[in-house]
DRENDO-1510 file (C-alpha; in Angstrom, 1 decimal, always signed):
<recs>
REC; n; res; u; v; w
REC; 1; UNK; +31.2; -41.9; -34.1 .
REC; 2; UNK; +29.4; -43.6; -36.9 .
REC; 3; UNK; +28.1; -46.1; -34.4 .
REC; 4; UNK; +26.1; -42.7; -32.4 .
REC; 5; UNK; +22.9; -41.5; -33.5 .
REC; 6; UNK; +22.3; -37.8; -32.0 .
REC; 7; UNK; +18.8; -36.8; -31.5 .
REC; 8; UNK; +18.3; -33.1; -30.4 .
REC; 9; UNK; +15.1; -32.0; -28.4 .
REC; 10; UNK; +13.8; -29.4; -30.5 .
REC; 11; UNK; +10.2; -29.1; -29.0 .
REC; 12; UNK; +9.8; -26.7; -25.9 .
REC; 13; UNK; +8.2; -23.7; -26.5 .
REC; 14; UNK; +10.7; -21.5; -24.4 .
REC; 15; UNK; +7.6; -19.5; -22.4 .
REC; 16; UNK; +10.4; -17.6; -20.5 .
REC; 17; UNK; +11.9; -15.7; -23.6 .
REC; 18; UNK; +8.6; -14.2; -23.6 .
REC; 19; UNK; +7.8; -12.4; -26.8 .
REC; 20; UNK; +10.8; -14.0; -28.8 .
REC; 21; UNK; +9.2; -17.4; -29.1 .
REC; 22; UNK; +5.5; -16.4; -30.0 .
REC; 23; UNK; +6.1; -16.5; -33.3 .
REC; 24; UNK; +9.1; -19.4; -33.3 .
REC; 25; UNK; +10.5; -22.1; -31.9 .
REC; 26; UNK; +13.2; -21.3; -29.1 .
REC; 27; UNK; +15.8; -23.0; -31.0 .
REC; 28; UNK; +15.3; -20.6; -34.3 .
REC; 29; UNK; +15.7; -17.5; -32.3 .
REC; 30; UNK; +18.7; -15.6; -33.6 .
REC; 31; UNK; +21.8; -15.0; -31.7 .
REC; 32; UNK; +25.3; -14.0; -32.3 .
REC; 33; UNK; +24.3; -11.9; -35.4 .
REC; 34; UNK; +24.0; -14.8; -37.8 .
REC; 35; UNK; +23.4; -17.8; -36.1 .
REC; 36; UNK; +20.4; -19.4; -34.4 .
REC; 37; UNK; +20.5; -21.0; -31.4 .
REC; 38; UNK; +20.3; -24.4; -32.9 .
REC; 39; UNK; +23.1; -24.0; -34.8 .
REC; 40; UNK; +25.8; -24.4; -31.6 .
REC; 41; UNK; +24.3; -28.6; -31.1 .
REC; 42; UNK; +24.5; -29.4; -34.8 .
REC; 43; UNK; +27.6; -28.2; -35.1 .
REC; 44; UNK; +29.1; -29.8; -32.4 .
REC; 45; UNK; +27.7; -32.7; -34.0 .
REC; 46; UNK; +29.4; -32.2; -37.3 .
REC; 47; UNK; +32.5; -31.0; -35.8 .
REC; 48; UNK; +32.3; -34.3; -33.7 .
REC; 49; UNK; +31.7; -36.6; -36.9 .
REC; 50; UNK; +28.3; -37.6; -35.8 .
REC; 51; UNK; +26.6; -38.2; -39.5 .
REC; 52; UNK; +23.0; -39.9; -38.3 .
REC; 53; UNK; +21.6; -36.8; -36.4 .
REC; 54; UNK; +17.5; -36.6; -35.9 .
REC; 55; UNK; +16.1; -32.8; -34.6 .
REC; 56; UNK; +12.8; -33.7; -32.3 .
REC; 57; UNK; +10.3; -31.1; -33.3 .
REC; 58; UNK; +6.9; -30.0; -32.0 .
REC; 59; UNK; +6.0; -26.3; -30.9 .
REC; 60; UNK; +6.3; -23.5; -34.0 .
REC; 61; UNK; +8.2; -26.5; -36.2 .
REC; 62; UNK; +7.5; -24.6; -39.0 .
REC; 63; UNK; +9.7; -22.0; -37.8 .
REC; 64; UNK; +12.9; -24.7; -38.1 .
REC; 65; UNK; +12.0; -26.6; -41.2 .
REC; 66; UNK; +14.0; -24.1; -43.9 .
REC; 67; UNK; +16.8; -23.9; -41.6 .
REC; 68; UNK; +17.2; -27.6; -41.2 .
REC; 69; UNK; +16.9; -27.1; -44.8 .
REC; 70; UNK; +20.1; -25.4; -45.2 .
REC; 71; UNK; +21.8; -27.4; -42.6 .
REC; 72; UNK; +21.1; -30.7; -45.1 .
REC; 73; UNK; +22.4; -28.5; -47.9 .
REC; 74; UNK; +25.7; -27.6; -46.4 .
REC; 75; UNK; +26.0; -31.3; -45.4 .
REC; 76; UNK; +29.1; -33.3; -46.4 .
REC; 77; UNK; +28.0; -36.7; -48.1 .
REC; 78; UNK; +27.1; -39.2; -45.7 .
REC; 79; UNK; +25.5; -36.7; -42.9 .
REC; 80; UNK; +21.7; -37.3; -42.2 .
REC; 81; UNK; +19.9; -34.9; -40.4 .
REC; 82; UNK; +16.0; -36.1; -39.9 .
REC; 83; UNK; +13.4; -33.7; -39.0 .
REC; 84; UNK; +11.4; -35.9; -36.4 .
REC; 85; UNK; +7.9; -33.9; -35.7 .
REC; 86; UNK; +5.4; -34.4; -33.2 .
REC; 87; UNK; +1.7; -35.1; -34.6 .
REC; 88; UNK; +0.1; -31.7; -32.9 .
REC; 89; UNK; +1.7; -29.4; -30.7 .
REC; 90; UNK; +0.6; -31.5; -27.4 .
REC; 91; UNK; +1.7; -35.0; -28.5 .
REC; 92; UNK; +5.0; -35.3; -27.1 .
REC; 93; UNK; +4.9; -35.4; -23.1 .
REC; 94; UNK; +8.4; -34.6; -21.8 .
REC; 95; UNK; +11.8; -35.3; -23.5 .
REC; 96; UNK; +11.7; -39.2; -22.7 .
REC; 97; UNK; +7.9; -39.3; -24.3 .
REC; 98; UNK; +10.1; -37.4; -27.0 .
REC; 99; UNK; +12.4; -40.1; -27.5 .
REC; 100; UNK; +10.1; -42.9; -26.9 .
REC; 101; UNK; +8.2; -42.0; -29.6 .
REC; 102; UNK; +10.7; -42.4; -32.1 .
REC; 103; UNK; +12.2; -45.6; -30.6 .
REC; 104; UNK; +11.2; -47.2; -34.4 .
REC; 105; UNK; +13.9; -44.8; -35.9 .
REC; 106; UNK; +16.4; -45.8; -33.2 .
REC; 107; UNK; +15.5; -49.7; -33.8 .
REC; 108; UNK; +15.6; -48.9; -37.3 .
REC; 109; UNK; +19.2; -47.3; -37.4 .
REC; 110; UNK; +20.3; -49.7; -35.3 .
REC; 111; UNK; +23.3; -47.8; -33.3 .
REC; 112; UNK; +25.4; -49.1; -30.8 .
REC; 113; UNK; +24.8; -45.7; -28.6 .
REC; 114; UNK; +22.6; -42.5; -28.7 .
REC; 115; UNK; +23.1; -39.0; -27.9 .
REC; 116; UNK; +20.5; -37.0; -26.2 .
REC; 117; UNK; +20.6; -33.3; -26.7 .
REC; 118; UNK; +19.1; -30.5; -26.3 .
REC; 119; UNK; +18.8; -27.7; -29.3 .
REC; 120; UNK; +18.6; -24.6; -26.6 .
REC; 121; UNK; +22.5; -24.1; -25.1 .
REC; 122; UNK; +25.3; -22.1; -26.2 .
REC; 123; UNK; +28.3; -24.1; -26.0 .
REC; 124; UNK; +31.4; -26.0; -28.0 .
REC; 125; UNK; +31.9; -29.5; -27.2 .
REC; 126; UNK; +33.3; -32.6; -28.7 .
REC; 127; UNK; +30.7; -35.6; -28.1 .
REC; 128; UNK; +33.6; -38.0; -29.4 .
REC; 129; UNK; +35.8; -37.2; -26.4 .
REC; 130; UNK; +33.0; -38.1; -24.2 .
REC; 131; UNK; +32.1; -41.5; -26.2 .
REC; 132; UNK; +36.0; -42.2; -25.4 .
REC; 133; UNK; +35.2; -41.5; -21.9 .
REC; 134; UNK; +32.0; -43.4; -21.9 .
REC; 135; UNK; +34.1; -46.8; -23.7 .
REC; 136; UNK; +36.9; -46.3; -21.0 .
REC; 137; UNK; +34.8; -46.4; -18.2 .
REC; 138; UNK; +32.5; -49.5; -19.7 .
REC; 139; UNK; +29.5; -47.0; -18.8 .
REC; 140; UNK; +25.9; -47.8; -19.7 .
REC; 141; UNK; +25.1; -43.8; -19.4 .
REC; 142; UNK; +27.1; -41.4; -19.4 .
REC; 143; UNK; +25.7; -37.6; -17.9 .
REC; 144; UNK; +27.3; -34.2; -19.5 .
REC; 145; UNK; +27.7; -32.0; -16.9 .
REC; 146; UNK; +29.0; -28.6; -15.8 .
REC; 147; UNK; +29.7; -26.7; -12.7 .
REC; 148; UNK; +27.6; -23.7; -12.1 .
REC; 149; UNK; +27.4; -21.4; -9.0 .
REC; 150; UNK; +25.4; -23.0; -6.2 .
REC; 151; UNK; +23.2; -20.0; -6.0 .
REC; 152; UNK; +22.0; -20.2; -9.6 .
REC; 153; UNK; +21.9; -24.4; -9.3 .
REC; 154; UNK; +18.4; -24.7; -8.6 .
REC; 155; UNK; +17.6; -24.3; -12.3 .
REC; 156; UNK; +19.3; -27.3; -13.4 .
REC; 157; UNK; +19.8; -31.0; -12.6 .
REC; 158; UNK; +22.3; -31.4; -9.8 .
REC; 159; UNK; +24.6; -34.5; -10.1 .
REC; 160; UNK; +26.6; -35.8; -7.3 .
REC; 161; UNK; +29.6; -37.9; -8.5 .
REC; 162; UNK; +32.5; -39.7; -6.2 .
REC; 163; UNK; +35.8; -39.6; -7.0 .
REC; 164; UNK; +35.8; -41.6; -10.2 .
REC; 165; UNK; +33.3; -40.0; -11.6 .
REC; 166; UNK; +30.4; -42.4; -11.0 .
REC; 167; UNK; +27.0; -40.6; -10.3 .
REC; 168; UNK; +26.1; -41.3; -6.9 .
REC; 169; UNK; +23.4; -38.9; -7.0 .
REC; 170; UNK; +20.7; -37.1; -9.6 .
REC; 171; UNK; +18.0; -34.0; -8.4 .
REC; 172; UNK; +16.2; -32.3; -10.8 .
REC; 173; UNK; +16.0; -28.4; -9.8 .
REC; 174; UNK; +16.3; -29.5; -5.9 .
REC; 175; UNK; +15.7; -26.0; -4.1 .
REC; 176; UNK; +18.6; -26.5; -1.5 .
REC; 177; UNK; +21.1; -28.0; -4.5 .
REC; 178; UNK; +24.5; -29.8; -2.4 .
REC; 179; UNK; +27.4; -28.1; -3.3 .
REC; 180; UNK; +30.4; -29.9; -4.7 .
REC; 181; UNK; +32.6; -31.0; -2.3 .
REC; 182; UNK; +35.5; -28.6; -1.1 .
REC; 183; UNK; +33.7; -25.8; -3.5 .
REC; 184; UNK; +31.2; -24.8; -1.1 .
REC; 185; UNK; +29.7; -22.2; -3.4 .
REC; 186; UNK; +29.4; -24.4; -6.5 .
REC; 187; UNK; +27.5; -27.2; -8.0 .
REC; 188; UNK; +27.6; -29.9; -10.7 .
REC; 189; UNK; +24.8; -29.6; -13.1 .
REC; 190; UNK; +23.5; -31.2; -15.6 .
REC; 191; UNK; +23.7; -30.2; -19.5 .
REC; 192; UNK; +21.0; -32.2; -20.5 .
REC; 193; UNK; +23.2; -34.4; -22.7 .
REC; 194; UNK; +23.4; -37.5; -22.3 .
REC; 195; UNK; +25.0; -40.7; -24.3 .
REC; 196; UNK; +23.3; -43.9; -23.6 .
REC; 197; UNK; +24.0; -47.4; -24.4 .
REC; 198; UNK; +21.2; -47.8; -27.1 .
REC; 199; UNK; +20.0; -51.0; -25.1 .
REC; 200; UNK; +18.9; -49.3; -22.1 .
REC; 201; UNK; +17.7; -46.4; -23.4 .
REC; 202; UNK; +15.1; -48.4; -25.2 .
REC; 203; UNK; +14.5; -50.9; -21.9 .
REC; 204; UNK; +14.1; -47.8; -20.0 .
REC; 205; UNK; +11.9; -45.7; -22.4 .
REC; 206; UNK; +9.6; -49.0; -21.8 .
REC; 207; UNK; +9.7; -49.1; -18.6 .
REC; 208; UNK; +8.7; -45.5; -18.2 .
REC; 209; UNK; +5.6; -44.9; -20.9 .
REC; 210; UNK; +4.3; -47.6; -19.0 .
REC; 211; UNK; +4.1; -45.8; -15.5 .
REC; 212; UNK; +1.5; -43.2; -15.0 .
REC; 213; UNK; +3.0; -41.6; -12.4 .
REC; 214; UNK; +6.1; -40.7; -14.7 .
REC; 215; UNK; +6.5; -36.9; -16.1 .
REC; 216; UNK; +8.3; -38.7; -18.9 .
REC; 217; UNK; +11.3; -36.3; -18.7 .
REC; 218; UNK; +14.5; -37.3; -18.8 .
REC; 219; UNK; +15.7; -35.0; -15.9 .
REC; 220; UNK; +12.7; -35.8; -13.3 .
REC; 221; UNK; +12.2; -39.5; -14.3 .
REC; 222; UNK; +14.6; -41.4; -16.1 .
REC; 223; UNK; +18.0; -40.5; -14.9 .
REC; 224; UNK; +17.3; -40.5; -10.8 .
REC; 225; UNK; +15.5; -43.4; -11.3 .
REC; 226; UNK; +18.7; -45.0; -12.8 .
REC; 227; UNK; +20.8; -43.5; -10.1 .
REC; 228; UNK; +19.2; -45.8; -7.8 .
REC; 229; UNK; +19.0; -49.1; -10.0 .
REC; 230; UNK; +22.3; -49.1; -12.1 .
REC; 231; UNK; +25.9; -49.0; -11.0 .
REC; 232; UNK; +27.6; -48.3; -14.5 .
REC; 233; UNK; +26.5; -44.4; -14.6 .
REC; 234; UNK; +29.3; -42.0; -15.1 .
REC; 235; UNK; +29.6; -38.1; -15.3 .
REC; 236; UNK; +31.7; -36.4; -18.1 .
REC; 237; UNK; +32.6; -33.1; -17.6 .
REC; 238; UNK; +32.7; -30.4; -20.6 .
REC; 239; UNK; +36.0; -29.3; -21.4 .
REC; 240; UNK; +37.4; -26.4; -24.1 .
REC; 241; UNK; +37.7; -27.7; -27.2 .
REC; 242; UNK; +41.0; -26.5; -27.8 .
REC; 243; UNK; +42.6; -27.0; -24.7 .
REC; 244; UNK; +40.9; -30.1; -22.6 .
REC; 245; UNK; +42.7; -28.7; -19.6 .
REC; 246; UNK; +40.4; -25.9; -19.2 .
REC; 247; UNK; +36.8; -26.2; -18.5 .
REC; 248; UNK; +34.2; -25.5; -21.2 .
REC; 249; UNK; +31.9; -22.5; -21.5 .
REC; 250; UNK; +28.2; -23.4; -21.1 .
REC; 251; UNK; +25.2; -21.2; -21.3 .
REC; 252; UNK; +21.2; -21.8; -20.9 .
REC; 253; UNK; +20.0; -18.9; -22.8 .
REC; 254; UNK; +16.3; -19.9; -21.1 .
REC; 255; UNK; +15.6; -16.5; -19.9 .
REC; 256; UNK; +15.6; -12.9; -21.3 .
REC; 257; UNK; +18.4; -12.0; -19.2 .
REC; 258; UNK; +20.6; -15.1; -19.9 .
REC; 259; UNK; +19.6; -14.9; -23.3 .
REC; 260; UNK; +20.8; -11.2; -23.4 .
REC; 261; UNK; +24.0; -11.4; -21.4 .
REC; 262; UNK; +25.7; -14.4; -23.3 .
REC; 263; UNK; +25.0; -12.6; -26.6 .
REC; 264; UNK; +27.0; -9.0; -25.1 .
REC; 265; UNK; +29.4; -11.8; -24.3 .
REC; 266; UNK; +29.8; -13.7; -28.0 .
REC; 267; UNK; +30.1; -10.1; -29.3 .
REC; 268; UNK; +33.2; -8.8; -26.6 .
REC; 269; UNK; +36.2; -8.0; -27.5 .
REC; 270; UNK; +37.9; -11.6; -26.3 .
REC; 271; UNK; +35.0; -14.0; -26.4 .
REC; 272; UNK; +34.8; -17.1; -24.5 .
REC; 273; UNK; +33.8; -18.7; -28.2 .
REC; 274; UNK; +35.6; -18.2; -31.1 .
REC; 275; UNK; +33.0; -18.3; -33.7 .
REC; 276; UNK; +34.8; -18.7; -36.8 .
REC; 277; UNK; +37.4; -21.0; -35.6 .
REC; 278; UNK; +38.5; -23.4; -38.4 .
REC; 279; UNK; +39.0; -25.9; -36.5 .
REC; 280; UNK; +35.9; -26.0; -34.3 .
REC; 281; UNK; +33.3; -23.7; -36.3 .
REC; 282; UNK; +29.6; -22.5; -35.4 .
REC; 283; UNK; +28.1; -22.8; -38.6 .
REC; 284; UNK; +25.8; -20.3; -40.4 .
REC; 285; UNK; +23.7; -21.5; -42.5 .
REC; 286; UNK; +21.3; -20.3; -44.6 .
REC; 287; UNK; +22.1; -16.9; -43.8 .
REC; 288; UNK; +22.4; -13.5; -46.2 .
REC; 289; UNK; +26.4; -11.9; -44.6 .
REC; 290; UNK; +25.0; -8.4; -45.9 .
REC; 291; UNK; +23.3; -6.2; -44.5 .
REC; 292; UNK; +22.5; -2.0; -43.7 .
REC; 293; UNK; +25.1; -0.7; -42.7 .
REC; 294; UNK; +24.0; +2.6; -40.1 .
REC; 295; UNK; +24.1; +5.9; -42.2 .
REC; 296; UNK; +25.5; +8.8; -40.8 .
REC; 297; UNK; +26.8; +9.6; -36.8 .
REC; 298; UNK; +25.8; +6.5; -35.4 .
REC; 299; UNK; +27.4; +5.1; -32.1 .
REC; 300; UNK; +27.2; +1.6; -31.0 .
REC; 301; UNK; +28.7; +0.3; -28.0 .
REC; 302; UNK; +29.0; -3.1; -26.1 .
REC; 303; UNK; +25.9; -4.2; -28.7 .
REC; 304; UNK; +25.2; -7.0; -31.3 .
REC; 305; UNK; +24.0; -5.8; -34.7 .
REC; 306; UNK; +22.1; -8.5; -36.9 .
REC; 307; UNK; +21.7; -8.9; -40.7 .
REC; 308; UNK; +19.6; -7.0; -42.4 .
REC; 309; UNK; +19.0; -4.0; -39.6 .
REC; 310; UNK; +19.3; -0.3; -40.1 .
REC; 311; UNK; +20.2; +2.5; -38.4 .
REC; 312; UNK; +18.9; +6.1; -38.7 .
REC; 313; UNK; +21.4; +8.9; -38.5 .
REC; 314; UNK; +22.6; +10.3; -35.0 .
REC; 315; UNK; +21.1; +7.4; -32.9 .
REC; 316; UNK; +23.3; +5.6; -29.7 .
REC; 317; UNK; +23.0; +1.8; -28.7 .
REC; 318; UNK; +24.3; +0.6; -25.8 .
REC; 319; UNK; +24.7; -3.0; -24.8 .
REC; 320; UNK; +21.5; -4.2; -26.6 .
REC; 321; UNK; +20.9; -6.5; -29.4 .
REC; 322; UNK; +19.0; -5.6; -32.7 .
REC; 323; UNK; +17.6; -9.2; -34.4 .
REC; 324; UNK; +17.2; -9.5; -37.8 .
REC; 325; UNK; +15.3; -7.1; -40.1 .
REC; 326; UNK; +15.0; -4.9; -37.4 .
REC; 327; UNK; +14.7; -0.8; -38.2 .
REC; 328; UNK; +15.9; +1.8; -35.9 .
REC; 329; UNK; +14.2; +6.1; -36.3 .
REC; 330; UNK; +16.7; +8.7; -36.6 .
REC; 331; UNK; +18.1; +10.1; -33.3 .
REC; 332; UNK; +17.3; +7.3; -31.1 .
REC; 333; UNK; +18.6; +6.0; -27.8 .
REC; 334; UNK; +18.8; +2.4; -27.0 .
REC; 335; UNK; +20.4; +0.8; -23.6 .
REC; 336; UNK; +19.9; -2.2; -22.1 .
REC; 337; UNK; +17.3; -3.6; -25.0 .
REC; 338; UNK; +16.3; -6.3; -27.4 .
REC; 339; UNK; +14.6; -5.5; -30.3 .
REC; 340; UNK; +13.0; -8.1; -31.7 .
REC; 341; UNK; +13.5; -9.3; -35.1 .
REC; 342; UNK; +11.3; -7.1; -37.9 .
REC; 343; UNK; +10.5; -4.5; -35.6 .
REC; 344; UNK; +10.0; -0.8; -36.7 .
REC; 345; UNK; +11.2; +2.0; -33.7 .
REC; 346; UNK; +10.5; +5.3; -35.6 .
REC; 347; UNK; +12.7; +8.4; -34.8 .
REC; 348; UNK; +13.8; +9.6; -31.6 .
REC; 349; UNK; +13.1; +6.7; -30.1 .
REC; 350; UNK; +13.8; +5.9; -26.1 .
REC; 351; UNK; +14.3; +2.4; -24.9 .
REC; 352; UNK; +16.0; +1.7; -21.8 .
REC; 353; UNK; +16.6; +4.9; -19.9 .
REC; 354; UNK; +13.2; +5.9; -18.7 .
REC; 355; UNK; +11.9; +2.6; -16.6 .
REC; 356; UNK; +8.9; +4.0; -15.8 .
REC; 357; UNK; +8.0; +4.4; -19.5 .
REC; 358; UNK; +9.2; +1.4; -20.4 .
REC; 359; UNK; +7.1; -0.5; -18.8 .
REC; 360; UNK; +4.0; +1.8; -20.3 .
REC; 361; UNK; +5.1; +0.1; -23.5 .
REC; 362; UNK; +7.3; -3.1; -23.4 .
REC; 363; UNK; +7.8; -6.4; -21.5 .
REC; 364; UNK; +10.6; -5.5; -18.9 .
REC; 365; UNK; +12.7; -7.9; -16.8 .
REC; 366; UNK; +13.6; -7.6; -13.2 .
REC; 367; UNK; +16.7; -6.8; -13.9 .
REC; 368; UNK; +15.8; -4.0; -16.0 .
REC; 369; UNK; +16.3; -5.6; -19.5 .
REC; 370; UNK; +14.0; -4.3; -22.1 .
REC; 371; UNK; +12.0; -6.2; -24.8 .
REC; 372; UNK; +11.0; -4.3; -27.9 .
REC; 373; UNK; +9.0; -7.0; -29.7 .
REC; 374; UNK; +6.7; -6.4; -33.1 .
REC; 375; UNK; +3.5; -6.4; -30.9 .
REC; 376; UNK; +4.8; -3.4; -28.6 .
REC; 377; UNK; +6.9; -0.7; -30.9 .
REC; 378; UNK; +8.4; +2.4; -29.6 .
REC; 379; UNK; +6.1; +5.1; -29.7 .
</recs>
């Protein structure tokens, strides 16, 4: 891997997570407790052996810059992790504009191949098992994918591959996506990772600043266009980590409700990711362990409980999520809630059972999810 230089889009400004990303950038929003949402690409890039890694920042960058920090301090010797900022929050205009704007580092560097990824998924994978696929099948681009259910494929690039794996076909959010073949109700989609042969990345990151009609986005522009112009495209598709047999787990945490289901999910009982696995960690870093531990007859169910967040006596929360620094009133009820990171609910607080209510006070989903940020407390 020391011929692979990994640069992570770091830049959107995650509009859909509503009140969470106002004051950061989408991939510094907690999850899992102790993590950030960043924190599941680097590691995947340490755990890989990737050592020339560059984060691609723009919107709220501040937000990242002491928890890239901390990511340079836990480093082994030999890991590089560049913070690559955007000059003003509108500069960079898609994710190949992104990329093309750095193209000095990548000359610079010099590496054989580079990694495009982005900083806002939940998922293990090891990028080294898809550079082996990429060598064996003498590809010029190689796409990560995943297979989703066709009714939620929309949201996501669709690939269509033939029986060797070769893309044959690439739609960006297509509103009637094609279903794989002989799965009827499911698609291949696109992670938005993908490993290029650094020689045409560069040709085509020319080739496309250049047009005026281009989006300059990876997704919309770059790949379909290849699709039709270059036979050497190949699809690798994510596997578990410790059993390549079994297909991986894959989230876009994009949306409240996404954002709010895989977390319940990282917190069950048998999680589809093992956290703390030795041998395929999500690192923390930069993070405080301790925290307040709830005082008194507290009951929590089904829920995540960040650092630093307390609990007033005889209060109940069910399947909800409590972000750093957050402070929860005596004898309150919580269900079906995130509560933003710093935010005060005094006592005898009630999120989540009165709808009505809620949405008097709080941003509320379709779905019913409620979001408790610092702007709209409990009342």
């Amino acid at each position: 891997m020391k011929g692979v230089l990994a640069l992570v889009l770091a830049g959107g400004r995650g509009t859909r997570l509503g009140t969470l990303t106002e004051r950061r950038a989408k991939p510094a929003v907690s999850i899992a407790g102790q993590h950030r949402i960043i924190d599941f690409t680097l590691s995947n890039c340490r755990n890989s052996g990737i050592s020339e890694v560059g984060v691609l920042t723009q919107y709220m960058a501040g937000t990242l810059a002491s928890h890239l920090q901390a990511w340079r301090s836990s480093g082994a010797d030999g890991e590089t992790i560049r913070t690559l900022a955007a000059h003003g929050e509108n500069s960079y205009a898609g994710t190949a504009d992104a990329v093309c704007q750095n193209r000095d580092v990548i000359r610079s560097l010099a590496p054989s191949h580079v990694l495009v990824l982005a900083a806002d998924h939940v998922y293990k994978m090891d990028y080294a098992a898809m550079l082996a696929d990429h060598l064996r099948h003498d590809a010029r681009l190689t796409v990560g994918c995943v297979e989703v259910p066709l009714a939620e494929a929309s949201g996501f690039g669709v690939i269509e591959v033939d029986s060797e794996q070769r893309l044959r076909g690439f739609v960006e959010k297509p509103p009637f996506p094609r279903p794989i073949p002989g799965k009827p109700d499911r698609a291949l989609a696109s992670m938005g990772i993908y490993l290029f042969d650094t020689g045409l990345l560069l040709d085509r990151l020319e080739v496309d600043a250049a047009d005026s009609r281009s989006s300059h986005d990876f997704g919309k522009d770059i790949i379909p266009a290849l699709v039709r112009t270059e036979p050497r495209l190949y699809a690798h598709s994510l596997k578990d980590v410790r059993d390549p047999t079994r297909a991986g787990y894959w989230r876009d945490v994009g949306t409240l409700d996404a954002y709010w289901q895989t977390s319940l999910e990282l917190a069950s009982a048998t999680p589809p990711l093992d956290l703390i696995d030795a041998t395929w960690p999500v690192r923390a870093v930069g993070r405080d362990p301790s925290g307040q531990l709830p005082n008194g007859d507290v009951e929590i169910r089904d829920s995540v409980v960040s650092r630093d967040v307390a609990i007033g006596a005889d209060s109940r929360i069910e399947r909800s999520i409590l972000l750093p620094g957050a402070r929860v009133g005596a004898g309150s009820r919580i269900r079906n809630a995130i509560v933003d990171e710093g935010c005060h609910l005094p006592p005898g607080s009630v999120i989540g059972l009165d709808p009505e209510r809620d949405r008097q006070h709080h941003s509320v989903t379709s779905s019913g999810l409620v979001l408790v940020s610092s702007q709209h407390r409990a009342t």
